[in-house]
N, C-alpha and C positions, 0 to 999 in steps of 0.2 A: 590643244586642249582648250578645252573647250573653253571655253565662253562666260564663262559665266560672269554674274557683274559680282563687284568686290564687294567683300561683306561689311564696309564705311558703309555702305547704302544700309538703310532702316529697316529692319526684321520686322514681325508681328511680335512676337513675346518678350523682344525686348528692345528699346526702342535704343539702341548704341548697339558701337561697336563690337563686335567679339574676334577681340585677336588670334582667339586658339583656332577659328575656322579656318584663317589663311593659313596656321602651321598644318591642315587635314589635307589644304591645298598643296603645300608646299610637300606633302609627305607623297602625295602622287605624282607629282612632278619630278621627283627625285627617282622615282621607283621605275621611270619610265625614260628618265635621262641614262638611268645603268645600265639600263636594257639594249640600249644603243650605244654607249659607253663600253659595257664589258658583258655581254650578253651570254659567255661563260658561267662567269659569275654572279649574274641575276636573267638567269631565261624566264621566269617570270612579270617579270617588270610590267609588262602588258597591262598590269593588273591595276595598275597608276591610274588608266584611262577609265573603267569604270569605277574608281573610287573618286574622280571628277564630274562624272555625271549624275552619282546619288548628291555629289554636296551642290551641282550647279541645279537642279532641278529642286532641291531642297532650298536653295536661295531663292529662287526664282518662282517657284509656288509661294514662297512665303511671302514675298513681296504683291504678288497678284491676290494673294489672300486679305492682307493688309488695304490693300487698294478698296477691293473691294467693300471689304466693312467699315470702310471709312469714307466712301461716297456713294455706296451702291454700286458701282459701275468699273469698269475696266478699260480704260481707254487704249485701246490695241493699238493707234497710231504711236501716242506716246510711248509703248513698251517694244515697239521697233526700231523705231528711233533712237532709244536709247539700249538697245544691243547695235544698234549700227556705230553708236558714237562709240563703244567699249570695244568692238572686235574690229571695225574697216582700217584706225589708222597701221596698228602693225600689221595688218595681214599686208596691205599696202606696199607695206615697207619690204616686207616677207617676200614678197613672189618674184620683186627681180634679182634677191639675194639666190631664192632656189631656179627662179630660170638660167642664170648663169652656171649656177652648179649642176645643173640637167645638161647645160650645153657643152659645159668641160667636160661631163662623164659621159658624152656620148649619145646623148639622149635628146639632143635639140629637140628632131622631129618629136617629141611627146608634149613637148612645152606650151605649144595653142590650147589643147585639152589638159592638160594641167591644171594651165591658169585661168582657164574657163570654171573649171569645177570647182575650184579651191573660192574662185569669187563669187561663184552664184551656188554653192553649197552641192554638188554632184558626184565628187568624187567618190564617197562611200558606195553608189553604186556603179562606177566607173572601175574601180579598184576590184569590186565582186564579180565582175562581169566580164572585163577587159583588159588589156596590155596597155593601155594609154596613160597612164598615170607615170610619172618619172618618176627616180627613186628619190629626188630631196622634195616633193612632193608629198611623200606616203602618209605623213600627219593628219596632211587635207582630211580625210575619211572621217574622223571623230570629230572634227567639228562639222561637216555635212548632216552628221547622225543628228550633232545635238538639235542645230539651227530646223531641221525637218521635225524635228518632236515640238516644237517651240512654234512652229505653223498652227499645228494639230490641236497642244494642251490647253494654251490657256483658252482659245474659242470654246472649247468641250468643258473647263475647268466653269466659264461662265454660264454656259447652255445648259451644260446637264446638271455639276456636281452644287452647282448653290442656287439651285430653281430648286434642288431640293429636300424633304429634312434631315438635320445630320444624320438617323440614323439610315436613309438610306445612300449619303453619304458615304459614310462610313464604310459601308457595307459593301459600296461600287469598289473602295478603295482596298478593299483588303483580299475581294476578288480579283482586282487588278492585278494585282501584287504576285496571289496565284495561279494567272494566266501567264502572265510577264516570265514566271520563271518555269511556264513549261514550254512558252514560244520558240526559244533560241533550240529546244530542242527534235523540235520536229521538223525542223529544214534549215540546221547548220549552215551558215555562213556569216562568218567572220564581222563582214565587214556590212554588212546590209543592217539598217536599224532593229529589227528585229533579234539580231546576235544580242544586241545591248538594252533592251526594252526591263530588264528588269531594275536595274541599278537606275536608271530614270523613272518611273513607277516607283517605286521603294523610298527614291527622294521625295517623289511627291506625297506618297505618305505621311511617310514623316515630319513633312512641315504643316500639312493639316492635322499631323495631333501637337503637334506646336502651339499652332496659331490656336487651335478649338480646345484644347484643353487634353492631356495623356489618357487613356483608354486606363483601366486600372491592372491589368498586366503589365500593359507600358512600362505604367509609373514604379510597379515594383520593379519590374529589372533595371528604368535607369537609375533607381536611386541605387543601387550597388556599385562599389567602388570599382571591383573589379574588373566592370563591363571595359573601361577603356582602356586595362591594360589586355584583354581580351580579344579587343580588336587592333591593337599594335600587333599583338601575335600571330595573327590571324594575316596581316598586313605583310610583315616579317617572311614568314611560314610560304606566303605563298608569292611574292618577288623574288624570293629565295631558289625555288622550285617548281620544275614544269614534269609534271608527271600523270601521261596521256590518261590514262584510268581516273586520275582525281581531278583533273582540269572542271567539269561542270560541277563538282563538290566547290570546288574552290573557288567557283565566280559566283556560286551561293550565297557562298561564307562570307566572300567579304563583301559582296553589295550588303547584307542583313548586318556584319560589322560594320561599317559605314554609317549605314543609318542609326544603329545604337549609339556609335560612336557622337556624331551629330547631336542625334536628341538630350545626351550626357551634357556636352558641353554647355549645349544651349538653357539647359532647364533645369540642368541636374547637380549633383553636389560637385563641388569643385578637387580636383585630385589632383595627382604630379604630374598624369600628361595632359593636362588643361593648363596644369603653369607651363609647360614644357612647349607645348606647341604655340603657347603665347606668348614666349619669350621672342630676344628682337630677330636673331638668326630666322628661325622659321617663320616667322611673319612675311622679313623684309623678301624672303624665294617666294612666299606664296601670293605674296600680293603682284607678285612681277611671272606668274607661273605659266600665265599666256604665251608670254614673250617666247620664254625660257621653252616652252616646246613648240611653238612657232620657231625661234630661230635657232636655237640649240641645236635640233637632231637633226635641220640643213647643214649648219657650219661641220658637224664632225663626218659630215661629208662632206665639205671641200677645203677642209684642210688638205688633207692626204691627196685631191687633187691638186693642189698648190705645191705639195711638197712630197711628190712620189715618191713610196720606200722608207715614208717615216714611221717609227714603231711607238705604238700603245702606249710605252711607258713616254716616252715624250709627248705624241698624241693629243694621251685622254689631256696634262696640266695645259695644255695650249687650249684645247676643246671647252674647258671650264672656265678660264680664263678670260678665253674669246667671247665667250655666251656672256657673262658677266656685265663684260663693257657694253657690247651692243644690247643686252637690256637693259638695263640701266640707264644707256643713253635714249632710249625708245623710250621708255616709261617716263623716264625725266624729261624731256624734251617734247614729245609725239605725243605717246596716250594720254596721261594726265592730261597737260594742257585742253586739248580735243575733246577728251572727256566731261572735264568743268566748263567749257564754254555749252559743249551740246546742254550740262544741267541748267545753265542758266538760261540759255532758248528758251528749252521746253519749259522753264516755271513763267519765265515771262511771256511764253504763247498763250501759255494758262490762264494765267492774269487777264489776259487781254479777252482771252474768251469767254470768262467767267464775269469780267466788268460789261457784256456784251448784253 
């Protein structure tokens, strides 16, 4: 999952940190670690991955928004750049973790097209289309989606949406919105960006009534307290449950959860699950949430190849265990560092170009 950059980096409406986004983060991560974990137990979990793409898209418009009203311009080289320096070193790290587990479970021959799609973003329609994808693989697909919307948005975000006035604007945006969630429905599948086009549209929403100031409906429902415990239920409710009749109710509900959720924290009155998600447990999973579904829902597949015949109950405390250390030691050692150098390239390329 996806991608997105951490929310240290600088919002429009507020210029710091907001810790409860990484708990928004960490709460998808977890919804989608059970799912592969005890999928009994939470056949929902799915649900994780587009509750990552309203808040990566909602990070990620707001920073492009931010940019732009603060120098006119978008500098698309630097905004590649720096999703290259946040996603390449663990995926890196990732692929020979899941090529070996592809080649213990039998599945060598997938592993050229695996690791082709997972590096240059292909899987998502590799997975909708084909047999080629290996099973410690199968994550690839949702960052594919996101990395191909992130082509498209912000050139369109520059060209169309701030060439022109907010109210038409606005107005693109909330059509968007309305398209987005009747797309997935008129030629289902899963795993093609189109399955997921709402919960991205709906982020980018909502970080343009961020950055531009809440619409006056908006602003009444986020100021209600309730909305966030609203969408924990929502969240709850449907990680919880997979039932075929309510499935496109429920990827409704909680992309439109999501983004209330979002807009709450960031603008809105402060409640228990804004302390809650910004305490240090949920932070410290969501800041590391990459990792944790990059290499997490590999490993609990090659445990069980390491250790034929071992049961669930011992299993899953190995599974979390495991995922732990080797995030931890990624994040600590790998991304961070790689991270902070690529920020300090690019401001000192800046520099230079700008003294030019």
């Amino acid at each position: 999952m996806h991608e997105p950059p951490t929310v240290a980096e600088r919002t429009p409406a507020t210029a710091g940190y907001v810790p409860s986004l990484d708990g928004v983060r960490a709460i998808a991560v977890i919804a989608v670690f059970l799912l592969h974990l005890a999928a009994a137990y939470f056949p929902g979990g799915a649900v994780g991955v587009d509750l990552f793409f309203v808040l990566s898209a909602f990070l990620i418009t707001g920073l492009l928004l931010a940019e732009y009203a603060g120098t006119g311009r978008v500098r698309f080289g630097a905004f590649y750049l720096r999703r290259a320096f946040r996603l390449l070193p663990a995926l890196l790290l990732w692929l020979p973790i899941a090529s070996l587990t592809a080649v213990l479970g039998g599945e060598g021959e997938k592993v050229p097209w695996s690791v082709a799609g997972a590096l240059f973003y292909f899987n998502d329609f590799q997975q909708a289309w084909t047999d080629r994808v290996a099973t410690a693989f199968n994550q690839s697909w949702s960052l594919s989606v996101e990395e191909q919307f992130y082509f498209v948005w912000p050139p369109l975000l520059v060209l169309v949406l701030l060439r022109a006035s907010l109210r038409t604007q606005r107005w693109f945006l909330h059509v968007s919105v309305l398209v987005a969630a009747i797309v997935p429905f008129t030629g289902p599948n899963y795993f093609l960006p189109t399955g997921h086009l709402l919960p991205l549209v709906i982020g980018c929403w909502a970080a343009e009534q961020r950055a531009r100031g809440l619409t006056p409906w908006v602003r009444r429902l986020i100021e209600q307290r309730w909305v966030s415990f609203a969408a924990c239920a929502v969240f709850v409710f449907a990680a919880m449950t997979d039932v075929p009749a309510l499935r496109p109710a429920t990827f409704i509900a909680a992309s439109v959860a999501t983004a209330a959720l979002l807009l709450q924290l960031t603008v809105g009155p402060p409640t228990v699950v804004s302390r809650m998600l910004g305490s240090r447990v949920p932070v410290w999973i969501g800041a590391r949430s990459y990792g944790v579904y990059l290499y997490g829902l590999t490993l609990m597949g090659l445990v069980p190849l390491l250790w034929p015949g071992i049961e669930l109950k011992l299993a899953a405390p190995i599974d979390i265990v495991l995922t732990a250390a080797v995030v931890a030691l990624s994040y600590r050692f790998v991304e961070s560092p790689i991270r902070r150098w690529g920020r300090t390239w690019l401001a000192q390329r800046r520099r230079k170009g700008s003294a030019r």
